[in-house]
N, C-alpha and C positions, 0 to 999 in steps of 0.2 A: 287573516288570522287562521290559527289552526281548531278542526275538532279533537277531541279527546283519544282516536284514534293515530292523529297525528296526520290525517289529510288536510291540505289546502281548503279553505272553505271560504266563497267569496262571501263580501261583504254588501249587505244590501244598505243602498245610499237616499236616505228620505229625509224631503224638508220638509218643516212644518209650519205653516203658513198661516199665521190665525190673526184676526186683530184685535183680542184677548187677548194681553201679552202675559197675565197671572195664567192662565190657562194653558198658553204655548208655551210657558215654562216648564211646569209640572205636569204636561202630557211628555216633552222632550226630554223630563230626567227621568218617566219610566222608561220611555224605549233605549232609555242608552243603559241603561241596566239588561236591557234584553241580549243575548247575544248573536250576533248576525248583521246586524244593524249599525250603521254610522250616520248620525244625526245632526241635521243643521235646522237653524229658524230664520224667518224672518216675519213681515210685516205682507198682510192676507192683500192688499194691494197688486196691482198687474206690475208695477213696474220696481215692488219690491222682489217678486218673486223671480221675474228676467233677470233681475240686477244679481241673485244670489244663485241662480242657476248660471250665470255666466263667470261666477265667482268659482262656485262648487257643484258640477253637473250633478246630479239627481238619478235616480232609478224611481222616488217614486214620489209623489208630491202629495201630501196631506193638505189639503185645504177647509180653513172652518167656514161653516155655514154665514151669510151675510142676512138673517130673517129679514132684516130693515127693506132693503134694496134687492128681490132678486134678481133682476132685470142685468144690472150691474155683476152680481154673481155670475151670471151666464156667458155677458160678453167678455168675463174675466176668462173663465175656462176655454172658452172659445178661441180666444188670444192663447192661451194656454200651449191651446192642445194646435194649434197654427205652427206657432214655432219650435214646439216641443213633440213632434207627436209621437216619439215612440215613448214619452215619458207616462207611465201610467198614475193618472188621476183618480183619488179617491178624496168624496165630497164627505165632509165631518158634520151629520145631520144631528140639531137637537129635533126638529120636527121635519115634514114633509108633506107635501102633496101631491094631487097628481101630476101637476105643470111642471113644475120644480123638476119630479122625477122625470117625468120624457123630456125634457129641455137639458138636464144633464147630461145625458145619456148619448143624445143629439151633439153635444158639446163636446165631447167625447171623456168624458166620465166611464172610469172603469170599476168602481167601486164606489157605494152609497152605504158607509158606514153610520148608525142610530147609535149615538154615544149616548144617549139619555135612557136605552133601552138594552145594549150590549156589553158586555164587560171586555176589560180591559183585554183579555187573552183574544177575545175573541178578534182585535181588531188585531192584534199581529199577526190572527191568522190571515185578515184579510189582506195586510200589506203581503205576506207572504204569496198568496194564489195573486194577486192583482199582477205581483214581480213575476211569476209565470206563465204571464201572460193570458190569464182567466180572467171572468166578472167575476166582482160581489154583490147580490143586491136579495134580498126577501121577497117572499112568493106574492107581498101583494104588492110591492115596486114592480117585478115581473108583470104582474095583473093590470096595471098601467101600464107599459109597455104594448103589452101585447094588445089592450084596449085601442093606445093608441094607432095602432097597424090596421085594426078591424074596420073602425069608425069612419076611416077616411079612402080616397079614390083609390082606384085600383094603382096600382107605383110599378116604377122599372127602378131594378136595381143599378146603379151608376159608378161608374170611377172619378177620381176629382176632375176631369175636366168635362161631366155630362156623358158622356159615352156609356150607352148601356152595354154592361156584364154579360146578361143572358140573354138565352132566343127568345123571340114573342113566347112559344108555350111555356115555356120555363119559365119566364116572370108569369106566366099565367097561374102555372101550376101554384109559384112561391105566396102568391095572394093567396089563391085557396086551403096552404099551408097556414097562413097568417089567421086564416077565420077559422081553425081549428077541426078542418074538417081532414077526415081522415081518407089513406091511398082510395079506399074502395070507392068511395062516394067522389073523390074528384074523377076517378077514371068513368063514374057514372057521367059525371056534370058535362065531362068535355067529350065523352062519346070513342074512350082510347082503354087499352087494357090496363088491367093493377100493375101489373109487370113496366108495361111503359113509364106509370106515373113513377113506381121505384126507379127504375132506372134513370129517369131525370131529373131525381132527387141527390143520388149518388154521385151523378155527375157534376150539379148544382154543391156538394159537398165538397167536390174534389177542387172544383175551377174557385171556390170562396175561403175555400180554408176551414169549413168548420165541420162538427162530427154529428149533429143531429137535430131535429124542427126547433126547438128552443133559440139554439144558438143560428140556428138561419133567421131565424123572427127576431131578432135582434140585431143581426147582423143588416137585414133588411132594413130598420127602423133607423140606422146608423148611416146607411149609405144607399138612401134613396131620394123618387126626381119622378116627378110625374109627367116629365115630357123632356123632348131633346134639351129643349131650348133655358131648363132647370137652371136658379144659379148653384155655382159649383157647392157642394155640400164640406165639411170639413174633412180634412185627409185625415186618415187615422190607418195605421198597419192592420193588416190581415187578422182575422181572430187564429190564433195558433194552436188551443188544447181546448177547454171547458169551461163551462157555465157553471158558477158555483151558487145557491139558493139556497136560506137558509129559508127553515121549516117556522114560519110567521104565526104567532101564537097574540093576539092585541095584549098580552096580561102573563108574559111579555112575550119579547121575541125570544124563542129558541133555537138552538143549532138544531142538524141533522147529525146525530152521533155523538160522539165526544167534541165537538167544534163544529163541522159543516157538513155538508153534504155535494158529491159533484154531479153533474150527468156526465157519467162518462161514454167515450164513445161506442158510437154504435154498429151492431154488427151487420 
């Protein structure tokens, strides 16, 4: 389709996959009022959603939440994002917790949309940043995340077949990224200068694709292995721009600005 200037303007291609079929109805007659957007549905099942991607590929896959079974939800997305993985996954949450949220995430869920808390615009934006290659997720999704990085053994970052990414210091450094502690105090911890700990952070930027601590602490949570012998974690593409976080308010959720808020990259 064309914009109103008369340029080319791609069309972004999303299913909607819910097993609410009154609901996947009426979520898929607003987005096809949106413009930008060409919309398919089917049936929130794994081997619905293969069957309609093989049918009509996708850019980006709306999936409704399963409350009953999340266990099932997981290994759905998991299958998902296996044979799909540059297709960016966004989970259609009436509630959440913390499991839910890091097992997503891990699954490779690129967006944790709260329909029972967000309005409708809000969630195009999120298709919109998810299709660029960015998260969506709220500062206390984040909060679990990042919990769950903290809580657990120190981790080597990995590529799908176990092979660690970074040097020993560098995974060293990237833990002590993950517990929140800042350059000055890790080049305390490990007995190296500030200047060192930035500079193998830059570098840690450059060799992962991402622009600053947020998006490496997720990145980490996504593609980590506590020892060689790990099994292989799920493939997922490189992170390519930013982490997008809206501004979590319990009563309710609000954006950062007119819609969202990004970190953008760092200087």
């Amino acid at each position: 389709m064309k914009d109103p200037s008369g340029a080319s303007r791609d069309l972004i291609r999303v299913l909607v996959a819910d097993s609410n079929q009154t609901q996947s109805q009426l979520l898929s007659s607003a987005l096809r009022r949106q413009p930008g957007l060409k919309i398919t549905c089917c049936g929130s099942e794994l081997s619905d959603c293969l069957q309609a991607l093989r049918s009509a590929p996708a850019d980006i896959l709306l999936l409704g939440d399963s409350p009953s079974d999340h266990d099932h939800l997981i290994e759905t997305l998991r299958n998902l994002h296996a044979n799909h993985p540059r297709l960016g996954l966004i989970l259609l949450l009436d509630s959440y917790d913390r499991n839910l949220v890091v097992n997503a995430m891990r699954s490779g869920v690129r967006g944790l949309f709260c329909r029972a808390t967000q309005p409708f615009r809000a969630l195009c934006r999120c298709i919109a940043v998810v299709y660029q290659g960015q998260f969506w997720a709220n500062s206390e999704q984040m909060g679990y995340v990042i919990e769950a990085l903290t809580s657990s053994p120190s981790m080597r970052i990995i590529n799908a077949k176990g092979d660690g990414l970074l040097s020993p210091r560098d995974d060293q450094i990237v833990n002590l990224v993950a517990e929140g502690i800042c350059n000055r105090e890790i080049a305390q911890q490990l007995g190296i200068k500030e200047n060192t700990v930035k500079k193998s952070l830059l570098r840690t930027y450059d060799k992962l694709g991402v622009s600053n601590r947020v998006e490496l602490v997720l990145y980490a949570l996504t593609h980590r292995g506590a020892e060689k012998s790990a099994p292989n974690p799920p493939k997922r593409p490189p992170l390519s721009s930013q982490l997008v976080v809206d501004d979590l308010d319990p009563h309710p959720v609000k954006l950062l600005g007119s819609d969202c808020g990004c970190i953008t990259k760092a200087n």
